[in-house]
C-alpha positions in Angstrom: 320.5 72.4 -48.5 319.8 71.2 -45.5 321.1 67.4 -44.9 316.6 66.2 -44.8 316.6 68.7 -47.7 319.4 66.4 -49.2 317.2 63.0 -48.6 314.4 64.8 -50.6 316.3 65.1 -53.6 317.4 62.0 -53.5 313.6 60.7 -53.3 312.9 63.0 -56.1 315.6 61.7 -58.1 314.4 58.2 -57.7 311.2 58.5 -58.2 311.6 61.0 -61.3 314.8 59.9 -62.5 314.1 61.5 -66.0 313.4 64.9 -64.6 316.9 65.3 -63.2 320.1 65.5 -65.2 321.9 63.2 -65.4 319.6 60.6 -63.9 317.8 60.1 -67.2 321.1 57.6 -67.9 320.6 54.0 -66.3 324.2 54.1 -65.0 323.7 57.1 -63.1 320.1 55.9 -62.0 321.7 52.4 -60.9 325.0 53.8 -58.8 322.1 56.4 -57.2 319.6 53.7 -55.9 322.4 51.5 -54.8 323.8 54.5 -53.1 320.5 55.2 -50.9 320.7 52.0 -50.1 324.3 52.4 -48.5 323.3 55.5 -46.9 320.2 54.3 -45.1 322.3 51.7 -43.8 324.8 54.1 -42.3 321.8 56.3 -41.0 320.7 53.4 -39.2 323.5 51.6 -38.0 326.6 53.8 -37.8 327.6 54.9 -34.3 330.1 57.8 -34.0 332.6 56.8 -31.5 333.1 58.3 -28.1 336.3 60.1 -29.0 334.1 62.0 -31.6 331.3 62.2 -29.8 333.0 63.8 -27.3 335.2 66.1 -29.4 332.1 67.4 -31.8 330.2 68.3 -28.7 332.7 70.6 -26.9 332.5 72.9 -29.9 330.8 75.8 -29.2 331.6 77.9 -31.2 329.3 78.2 -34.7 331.0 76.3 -37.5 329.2 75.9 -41.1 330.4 72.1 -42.0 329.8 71.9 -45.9 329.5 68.7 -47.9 330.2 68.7 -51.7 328.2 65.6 -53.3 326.1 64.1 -55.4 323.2 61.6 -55.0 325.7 59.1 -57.8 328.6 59.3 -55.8 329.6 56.3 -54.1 332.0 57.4 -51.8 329.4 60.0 -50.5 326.8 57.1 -49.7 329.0 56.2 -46.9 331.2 59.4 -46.2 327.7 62.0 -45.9 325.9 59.6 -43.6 328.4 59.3 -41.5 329.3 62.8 -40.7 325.8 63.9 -40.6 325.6 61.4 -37.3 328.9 62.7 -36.0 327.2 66.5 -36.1 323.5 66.2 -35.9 323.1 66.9 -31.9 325.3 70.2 -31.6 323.1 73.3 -32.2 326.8 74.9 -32.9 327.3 73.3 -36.2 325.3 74.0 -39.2 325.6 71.2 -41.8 325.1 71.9 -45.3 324.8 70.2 -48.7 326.0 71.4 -51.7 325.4 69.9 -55.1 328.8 69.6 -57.1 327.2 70.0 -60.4 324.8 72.9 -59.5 325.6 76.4 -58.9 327.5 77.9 -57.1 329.7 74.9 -58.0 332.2 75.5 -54.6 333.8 72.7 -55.8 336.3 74.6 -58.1 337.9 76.1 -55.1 338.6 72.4 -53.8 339.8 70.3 -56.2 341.8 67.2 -55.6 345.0 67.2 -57.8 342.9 69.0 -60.8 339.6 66.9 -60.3 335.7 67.6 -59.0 336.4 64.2 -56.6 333.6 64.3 -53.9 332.6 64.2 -51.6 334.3 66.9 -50.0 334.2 68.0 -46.1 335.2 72.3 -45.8 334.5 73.2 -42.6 334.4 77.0 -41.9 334.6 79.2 -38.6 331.8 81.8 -38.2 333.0 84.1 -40.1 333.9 82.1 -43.0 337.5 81.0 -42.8 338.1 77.8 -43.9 339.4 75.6 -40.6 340.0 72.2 -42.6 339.3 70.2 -45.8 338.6 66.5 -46.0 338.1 64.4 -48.9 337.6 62.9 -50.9 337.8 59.5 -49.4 339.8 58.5 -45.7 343.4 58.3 -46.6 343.8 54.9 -46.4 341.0 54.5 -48.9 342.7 56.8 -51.2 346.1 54.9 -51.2 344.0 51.8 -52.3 342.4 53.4 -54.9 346.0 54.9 -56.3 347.2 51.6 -55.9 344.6 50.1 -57.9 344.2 52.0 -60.9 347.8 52.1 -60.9 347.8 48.7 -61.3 345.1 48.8 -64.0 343.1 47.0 -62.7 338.7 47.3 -64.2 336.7 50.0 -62.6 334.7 47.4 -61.1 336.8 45.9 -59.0 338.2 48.7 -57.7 334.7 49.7 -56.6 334.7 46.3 -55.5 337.3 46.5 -53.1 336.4 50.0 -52.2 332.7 48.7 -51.2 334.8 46.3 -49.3 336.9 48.3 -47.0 334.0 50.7 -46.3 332.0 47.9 -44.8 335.1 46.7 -42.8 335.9 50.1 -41.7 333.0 51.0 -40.5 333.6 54.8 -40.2 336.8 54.7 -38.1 339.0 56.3 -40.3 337.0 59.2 -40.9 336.4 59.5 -37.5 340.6 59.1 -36.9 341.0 61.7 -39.8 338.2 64.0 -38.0 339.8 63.9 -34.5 343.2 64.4 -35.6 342.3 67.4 -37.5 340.1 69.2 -35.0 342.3 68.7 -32.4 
C-alpha cells in the first residue's frame, strides 16, 4: 500500500477498532492511537537533513523501498514517518507499505535473530535485488534496548527510555545509518 494508503488504515483502525484484528484488544487499540499521535508529529515536524536530502535525490535509478509495519508498533510511529519524508520528492523511489501480519507476510524472509521485529526498511533495485536492510530500530537504539532487557528491567520503562531517545534523536541516526549504507 501506498504510504496515504497506510494513513487510511490507520484511520480505519481507529475509528473501527473492532473491525480489525487485533484492534478489538484495548492494549493494541491504546499503543495504536498513541502511535498516530507520534507519527503526525514526525509528518509535521521532521526535517531530513541536507546530507540526505542530497544523497536520496541523486538516485535515479528506480528503487522499490518497502516498509514492514504495523499501525501498534512503536518503533514504526517514529521510524515510517521519517523515511517517508526522506523519500517522498524523488519520482525514482517507489515507497511501499506492507502489513507484517497480512499476507504475503515478507516478513519471514527478514527476521531479526528469529523474530517478526518491525519495522523493517528492504530496499530493492529495479529488478528486485535486495540493495540493503534496515531495522528494526537505529543501532544505537537497539543496543539500549539489549541493554535494558538484559538488565530486567519492566517493559515500560524500557519503552520509556526508548520514547525518550527518539525525541532526543530526532531522526539523526536513521538518517547516519541511511547515508552510510547508500553510499
Amino acid at each position: 500500500m501506498t504510504f496515504q494508503e497506510y494513513l487510511d488504515y490507520f484511520e480505519q483502525i481507529l475509528a473501527s477498532p473492532q473491525d480489525f484484528d487485533p484492534y478489538q484488544d484495548e492494549e493494541y487499540l491504546s499503543y495504536t492511537k498513541l502511535n498516530w499521535a507520534r507519527m503526525n508529529r514526525w509528518l509535521k515536524r521532521f526535517e531530513p537533513n541536507d546530507t540526505i536530502k542530497n544523497l536520496v535525490s541523486s538516485i535515479t535509478e528506480p528503487q522499490h523501498w518497502i516498509l514492514i509495519t504495523e499501525p501498534w508498533c512503536g518503533d514504526a510511529a517514529h521510524s515510517a514517518a521519517q523515511l517517508y519524508q526522506i523519500v517522498r520528492n524523488n519520482p525514482n523511489i517507489d515507497f511501499d507499505i506492507e502489513l507484517r501480519d497480512s499476507a504475503p507476510f515478507l516478513i519471514d524472509d527478514y527476521l531479526t535473530d528469529g523474530s517478526k521485529s518491525i519495522p523493517k526498511l528492504v530496499i530493492r533495485n529495479d529488478v528486485g535485488h535486495d540493495k540493503l536492510i534496515w531495522g528494526p530500530r537505529p543501532a544505537k537504539l537497539q543496543e539500549l534496548f539489549l541493554q535494558l532487557k538484559a538488565e530486567g528491567k519492566a517493559f515500560e520503562e524500557i519503552k520509556e527510555a526508548m520514547q525518550k531517545w527518539y525525541n532526543d534523536d530526532k531522526g539523526d541516526a536513521l538518517q547516519e545509518e541511511l547515508v552510510a549504507a547508500l553510499s
